[in-house]
N, C-alpha and C positions, 0 to 999 in steps of 0.2 A: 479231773478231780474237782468234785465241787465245793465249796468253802460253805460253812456256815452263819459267817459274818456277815452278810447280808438278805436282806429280807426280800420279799417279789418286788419292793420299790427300789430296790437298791438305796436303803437305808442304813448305815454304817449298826453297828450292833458292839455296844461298850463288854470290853471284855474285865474280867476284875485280874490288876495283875499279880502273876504270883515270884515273879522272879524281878532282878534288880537289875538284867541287861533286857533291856526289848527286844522280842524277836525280828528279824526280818520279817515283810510285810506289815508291821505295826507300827504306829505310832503313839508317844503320851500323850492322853486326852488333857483338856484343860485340869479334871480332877487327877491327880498325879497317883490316886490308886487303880487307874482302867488306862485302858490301849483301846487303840481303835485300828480298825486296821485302815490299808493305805492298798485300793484296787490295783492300781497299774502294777502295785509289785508280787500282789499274787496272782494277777495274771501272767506275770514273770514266771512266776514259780511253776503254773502248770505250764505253763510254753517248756523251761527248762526239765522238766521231766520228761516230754517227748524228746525232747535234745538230747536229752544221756541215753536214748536207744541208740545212737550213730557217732556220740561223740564222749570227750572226755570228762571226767569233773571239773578238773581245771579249763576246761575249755569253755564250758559252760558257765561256769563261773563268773569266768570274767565277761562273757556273753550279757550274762545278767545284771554284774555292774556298770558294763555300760550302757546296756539299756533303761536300768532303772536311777543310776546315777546313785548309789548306796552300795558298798563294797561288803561283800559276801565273800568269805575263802571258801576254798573246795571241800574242804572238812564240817565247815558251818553248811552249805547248801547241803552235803551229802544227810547231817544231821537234822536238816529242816524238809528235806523232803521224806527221809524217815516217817519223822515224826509231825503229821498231821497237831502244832499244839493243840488248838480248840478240843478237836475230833477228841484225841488223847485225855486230854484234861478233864473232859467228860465222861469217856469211857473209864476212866483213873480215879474217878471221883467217888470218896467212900462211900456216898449212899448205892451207887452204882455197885460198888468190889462187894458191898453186904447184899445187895439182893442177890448178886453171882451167888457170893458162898450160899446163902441160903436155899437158893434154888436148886445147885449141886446136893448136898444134903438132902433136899427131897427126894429127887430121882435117886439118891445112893440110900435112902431111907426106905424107897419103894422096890426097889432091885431087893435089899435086905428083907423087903416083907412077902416078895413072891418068892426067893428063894426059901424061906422058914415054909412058906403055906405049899411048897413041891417037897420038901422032904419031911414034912410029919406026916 
């Protein structure tokens, strides 16, 4: 799983935050509207996704707190390994969902225009 948070120099990459608890992996930047994230724990996070092929959530879990020394439950890792924030947040992002719809409507706009031009 590769992250997007860092750049070829491994350069931290300010994220703008959108929620009031920080996720694992992140920390608050000096500006208190951006995270930044924190490498060793999402190095975690991909090490613990190979881990839950052979083991449990809770095991892992706790795997990763005390590796990272930041306490994660087995509900919060299951819902952080779900969900890629970054990835997400950008795939989620309305100018992203408008060129979706818009782009579907075309192909469903062009399906409507060969089938009109096979039945007249």
């Amino acid at each position: 799983m590769e992250y997007l948070y860092y750049q070829q120099k491994m350069e931290p990459i300010k994220i703008k935050k959108r929620a009031r608890v920080v996720p694992f992996g992140f920390k608050q930047s000096q500006d208190s509207s951006y995270l930044e994230p924190i490498k060793e724990e999402l190095d975690a996070l991909t090490q613990a996704q190979e881990y839950l092929k052979t083991c449990s959530l809770r095991e892992t879990a706790r795997w990763v707190h005390r590796k990272t020394g930041r306490y994660i439950s087995h509900v919060g890792l299951k819902k952080r390994l779900n969900r890629n924030s970054t990835t997400e947040a950008q795939a989620n992002s309305p100018v992203v969902r408008k060129l979706q719809r818009q782009n579907s409507l075309y192909v469903l706009l062009k399906c409507l225009q060969k089938i009109l031009k096979v039945n007249c």
